[in-house]
C-alpha positions in Angstrom: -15.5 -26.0 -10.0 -17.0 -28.1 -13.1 -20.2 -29.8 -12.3 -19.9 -31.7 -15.4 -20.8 -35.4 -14.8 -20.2 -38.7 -17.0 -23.7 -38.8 -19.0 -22.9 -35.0 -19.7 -19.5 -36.0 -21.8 -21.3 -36.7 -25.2 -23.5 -33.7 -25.0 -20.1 -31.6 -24.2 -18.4 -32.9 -26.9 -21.2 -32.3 -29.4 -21.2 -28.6 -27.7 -17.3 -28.3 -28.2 -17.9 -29.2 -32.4 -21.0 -27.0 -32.7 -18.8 -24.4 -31.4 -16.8 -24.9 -34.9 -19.5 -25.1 -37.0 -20.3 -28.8 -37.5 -24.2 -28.7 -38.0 -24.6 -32.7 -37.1 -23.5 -31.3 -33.8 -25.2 -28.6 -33.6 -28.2 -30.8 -34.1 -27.3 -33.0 -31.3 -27.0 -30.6 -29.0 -30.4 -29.3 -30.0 -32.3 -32.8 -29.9 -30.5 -33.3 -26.4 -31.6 -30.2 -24.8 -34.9 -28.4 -26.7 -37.4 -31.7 -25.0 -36.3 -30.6 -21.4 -36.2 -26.6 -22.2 -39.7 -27.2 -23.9 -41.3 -29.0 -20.6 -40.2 -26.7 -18.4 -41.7 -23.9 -20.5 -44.9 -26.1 -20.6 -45.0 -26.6 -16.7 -44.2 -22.8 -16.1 -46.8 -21.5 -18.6 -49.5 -24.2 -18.8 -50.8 -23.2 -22.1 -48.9 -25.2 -25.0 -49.1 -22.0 -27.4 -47.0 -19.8 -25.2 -45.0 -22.4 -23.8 -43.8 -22.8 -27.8 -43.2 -19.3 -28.2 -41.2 -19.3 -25.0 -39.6 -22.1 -26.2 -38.7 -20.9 -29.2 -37.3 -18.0 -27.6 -34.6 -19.9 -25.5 -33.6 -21.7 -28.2 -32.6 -18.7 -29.6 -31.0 -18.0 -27.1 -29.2 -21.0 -26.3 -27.8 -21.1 -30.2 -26.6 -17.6 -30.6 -24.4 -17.6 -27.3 -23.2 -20.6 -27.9 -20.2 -19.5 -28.8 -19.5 -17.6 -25.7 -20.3 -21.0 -23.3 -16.7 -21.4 -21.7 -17.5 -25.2 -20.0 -17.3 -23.7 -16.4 -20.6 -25.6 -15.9 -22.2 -28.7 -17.5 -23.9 -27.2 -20.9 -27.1 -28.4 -20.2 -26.8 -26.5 -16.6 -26.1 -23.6 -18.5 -28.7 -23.9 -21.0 -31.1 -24.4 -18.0 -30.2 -20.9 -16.8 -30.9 -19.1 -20.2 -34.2 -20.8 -19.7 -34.8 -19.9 -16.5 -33.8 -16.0 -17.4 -35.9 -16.2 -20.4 -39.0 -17.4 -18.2 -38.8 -15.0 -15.3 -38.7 -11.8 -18.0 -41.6 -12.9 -19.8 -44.4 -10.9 -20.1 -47.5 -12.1 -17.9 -49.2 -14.4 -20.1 -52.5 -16.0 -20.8 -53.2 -17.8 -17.5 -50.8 -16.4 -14.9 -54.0 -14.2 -13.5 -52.8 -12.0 -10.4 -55.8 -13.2 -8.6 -54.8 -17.0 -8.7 -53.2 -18.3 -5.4 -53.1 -21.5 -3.8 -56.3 -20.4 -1.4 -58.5 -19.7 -4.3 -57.4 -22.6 -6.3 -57.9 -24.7 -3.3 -61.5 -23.2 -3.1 -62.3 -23.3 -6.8 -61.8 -27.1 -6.6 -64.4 -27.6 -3.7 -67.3 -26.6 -6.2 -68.7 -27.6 -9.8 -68.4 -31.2 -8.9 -70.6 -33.1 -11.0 -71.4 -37.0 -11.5 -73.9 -36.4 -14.1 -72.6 -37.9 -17.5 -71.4 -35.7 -20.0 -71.6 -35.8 -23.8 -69.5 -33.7 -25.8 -69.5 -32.7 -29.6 -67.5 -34.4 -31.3 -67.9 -37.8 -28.6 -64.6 -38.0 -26.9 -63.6 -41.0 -24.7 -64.4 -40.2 -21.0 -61.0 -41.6 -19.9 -59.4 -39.2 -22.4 -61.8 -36.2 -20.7 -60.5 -37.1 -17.2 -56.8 -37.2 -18.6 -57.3 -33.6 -19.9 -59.0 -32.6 -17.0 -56.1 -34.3 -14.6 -53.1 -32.8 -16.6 -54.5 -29.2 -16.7 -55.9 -29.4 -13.2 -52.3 -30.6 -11.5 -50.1 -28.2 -14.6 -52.1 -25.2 -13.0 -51.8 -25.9 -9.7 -48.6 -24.5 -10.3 -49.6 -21.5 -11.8 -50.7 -20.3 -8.2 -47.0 -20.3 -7.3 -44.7 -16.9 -7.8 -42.3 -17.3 -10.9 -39.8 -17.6 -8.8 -41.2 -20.5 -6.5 -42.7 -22.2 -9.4 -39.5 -22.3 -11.6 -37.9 -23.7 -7.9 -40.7 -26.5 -7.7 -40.6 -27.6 -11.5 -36.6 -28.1 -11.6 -36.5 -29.7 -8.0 -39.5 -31.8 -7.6 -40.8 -32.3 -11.3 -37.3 -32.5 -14.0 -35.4 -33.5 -10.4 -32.3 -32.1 -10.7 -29.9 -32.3 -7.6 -29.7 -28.9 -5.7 -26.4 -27.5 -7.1 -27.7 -27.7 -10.4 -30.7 -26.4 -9.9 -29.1 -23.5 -7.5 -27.0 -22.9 -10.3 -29.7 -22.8 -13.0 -31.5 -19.9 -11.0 -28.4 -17.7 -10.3 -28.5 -18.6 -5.9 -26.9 -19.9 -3.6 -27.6 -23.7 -2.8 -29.2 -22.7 1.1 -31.3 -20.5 -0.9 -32.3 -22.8 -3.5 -33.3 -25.2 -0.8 -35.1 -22.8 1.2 -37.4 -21.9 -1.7 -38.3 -25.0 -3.2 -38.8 -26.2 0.1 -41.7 -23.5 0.6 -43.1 -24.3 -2.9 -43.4 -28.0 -1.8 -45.2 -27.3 1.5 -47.7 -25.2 -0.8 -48.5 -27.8 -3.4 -48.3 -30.4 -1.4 -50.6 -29.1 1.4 -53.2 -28.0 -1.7 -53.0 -31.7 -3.0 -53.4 -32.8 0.2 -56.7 -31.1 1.3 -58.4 -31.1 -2.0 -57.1 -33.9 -4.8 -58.7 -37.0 -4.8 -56.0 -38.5 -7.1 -53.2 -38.5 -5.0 -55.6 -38.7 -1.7 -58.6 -40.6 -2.3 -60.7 -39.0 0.5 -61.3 -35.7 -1.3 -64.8 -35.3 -3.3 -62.5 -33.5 -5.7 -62.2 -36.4 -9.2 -61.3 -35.5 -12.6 -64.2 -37.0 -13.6 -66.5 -34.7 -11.5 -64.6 -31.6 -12.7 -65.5 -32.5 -16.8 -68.8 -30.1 -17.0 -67.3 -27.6 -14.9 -64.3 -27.5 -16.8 -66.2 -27.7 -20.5 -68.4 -24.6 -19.2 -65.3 -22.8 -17.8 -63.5 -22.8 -21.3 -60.6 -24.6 -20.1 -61.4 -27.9 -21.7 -62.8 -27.9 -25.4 -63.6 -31.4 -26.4 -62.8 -30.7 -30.5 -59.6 -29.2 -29.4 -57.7 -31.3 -26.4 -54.3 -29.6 -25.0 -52.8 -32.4 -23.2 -54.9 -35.4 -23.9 -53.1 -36.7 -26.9 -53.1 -40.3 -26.3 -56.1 -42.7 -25.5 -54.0 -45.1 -24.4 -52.0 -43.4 -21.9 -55.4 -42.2 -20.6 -56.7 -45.8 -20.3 -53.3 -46.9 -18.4 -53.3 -44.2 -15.7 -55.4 -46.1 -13.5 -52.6 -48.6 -12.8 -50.2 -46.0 -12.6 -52.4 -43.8 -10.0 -52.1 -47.2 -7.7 -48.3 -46.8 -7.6 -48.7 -43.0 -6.5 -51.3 -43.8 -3.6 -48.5 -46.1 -2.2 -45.9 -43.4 -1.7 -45.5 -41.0 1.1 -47.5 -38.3 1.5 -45.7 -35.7 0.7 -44.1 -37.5 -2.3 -47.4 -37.8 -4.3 -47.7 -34.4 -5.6 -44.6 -34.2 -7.6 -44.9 -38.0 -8.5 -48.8 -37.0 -10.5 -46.6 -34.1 -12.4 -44.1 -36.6 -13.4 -46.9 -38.7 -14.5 -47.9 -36.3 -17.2 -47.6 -37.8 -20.7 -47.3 -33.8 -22.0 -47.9 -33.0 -25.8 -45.0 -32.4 -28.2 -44.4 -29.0 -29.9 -46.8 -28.9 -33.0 -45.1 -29.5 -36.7 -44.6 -25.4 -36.9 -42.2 -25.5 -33.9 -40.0 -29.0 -35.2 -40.1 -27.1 -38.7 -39.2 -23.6 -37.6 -36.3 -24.8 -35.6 -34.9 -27.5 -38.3 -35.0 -24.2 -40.6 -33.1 -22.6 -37.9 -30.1 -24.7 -37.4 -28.0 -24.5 -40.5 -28.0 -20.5 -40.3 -26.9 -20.9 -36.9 -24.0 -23.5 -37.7 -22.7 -21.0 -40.3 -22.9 -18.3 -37.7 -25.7 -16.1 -39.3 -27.4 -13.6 -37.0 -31.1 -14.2 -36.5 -33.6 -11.6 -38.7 
């Protein structure tokens, strides 16, 4: 059975002329898909360096079987499971540390709370410090999840794809699928609950308490940001944190990830994979 669905026509016709070679397709298909493959790399990884070389991996991927897609599924649920196949087989990388589960995140975020002011070299806005902090806080949050849990919670509850799609995209069954996320869910949302004081206001837990602690911890360098890249976005968040408070409980958690304004792959990705696309249109194997 096709899963295919009306806003999936364009992308299938521009999938049905790559197939022959037409690069303007070609590039369609790659602007309609790389943003989502690219975000999901970003949640699963956390680091933006290795979410670009996973990234860059799947495009690969994606653009040399092209060919071989048949249209039993909608392309971009197929291009999802090259992603997801890609992800699980990776090596372990920079900060998926064995030791890091949702007990000992929970526990790391009860200490190094600080309200002393904090000046950093060069001066960087303190909204823009708490936005960094926020962002890589919540993205490794779902580090502490197993790959297989995490890749479950990002396409459910984060990119929120309906549960056949998402069932499909992870090679289960739909009952299994649901099962799964639903245990990732309980996690996260249970750490959320007990320590963040974003999405729950009681908790001592604030980004801007975390800044020092953070700075000294290597995971925040104020003359090199990873997720901060806007000032405004920072400055507009508390107005969007008053719409999160107002959902349900167990709806807040997902609701800060989708929140996240996350950075865009450097110049050296966008150039590497315009360089890649008109080999690939003629059909030239990768070297």
């Amino acid at each position: 059975m096709s899963d295919r669905q009306g806003p999936e026509e364009p992308l299938e016709g521009w999938v049905r002329l790559a197939q022959r070679g037409d690069r303007s397709a070609l590039e369609s298909v790659v602007r309609a898909v790389q943003p989502q493959v690219h975000g999901l790399a970003l949640r699963f990884l956390w680091h933006p360096e290795d979410a670009e070389d996973a990234t860059q991996e799947i495009m690969v991927r994606i653009l040399t079987k092209l060919a071989r897609f048949r249209g039993r599924s909608a392309f971009r649920t197929w291009a999802f499971q090259v992603a997801c196949n890609t992800l699980r087989t990776l090596r372990r990388q920079r900060m998926e540390r064995p030791e890091m589960s949702l007990e000992s995140f929970a526990a790391e975020l009860g200490t190094g709370l600080s309200d002393e002011p904090v000046a950093t070299t060069p001066p960087v806005e303190d909204a823009v410090l708490w936005e960094e902090v926020k962002i890589g806080c919540t993205t490794a949050m779902l580090l502490c999840l197993d790959r297989e849990h995490r890749l479950a919670y990002i396409l459910g509850e984060i990119l929120e794809l309906d549960h056949r799609t998402a069932a499909a995209a992870l090679d289960v069954s739909p009952d299994a699928y649901r099962q799964r996320l639903s245990r990732a869910r309980a996690g996260i949302v249970g750490l959320v609950k007990a320590r963040c004081g974003l999405a729950h206001p009681e908790n001592p837990c604030r980004c801007r308490r975390r800044v020092a602690t953070a700075i000294s911890g290597g995971h925040l360098d104020p003359a090199h940001l990873l997720f901060a890249t806007s000032a405004e976005q920072a400055r507009r968040f508390p107005q969007v944190l008053e719409e999160i408070r107002r959902l349900e409980e167990f709806q807040r958690a997902a609701a800060l990830q989708r929140s996240h304004v996350l950075p865009a792959p450097s110049e050296e990705f966008v150039h590497w994979l315009r360089a890649l696309i008109p080999g690939m249109a003629r059909g030239e194997p990768r070297h």
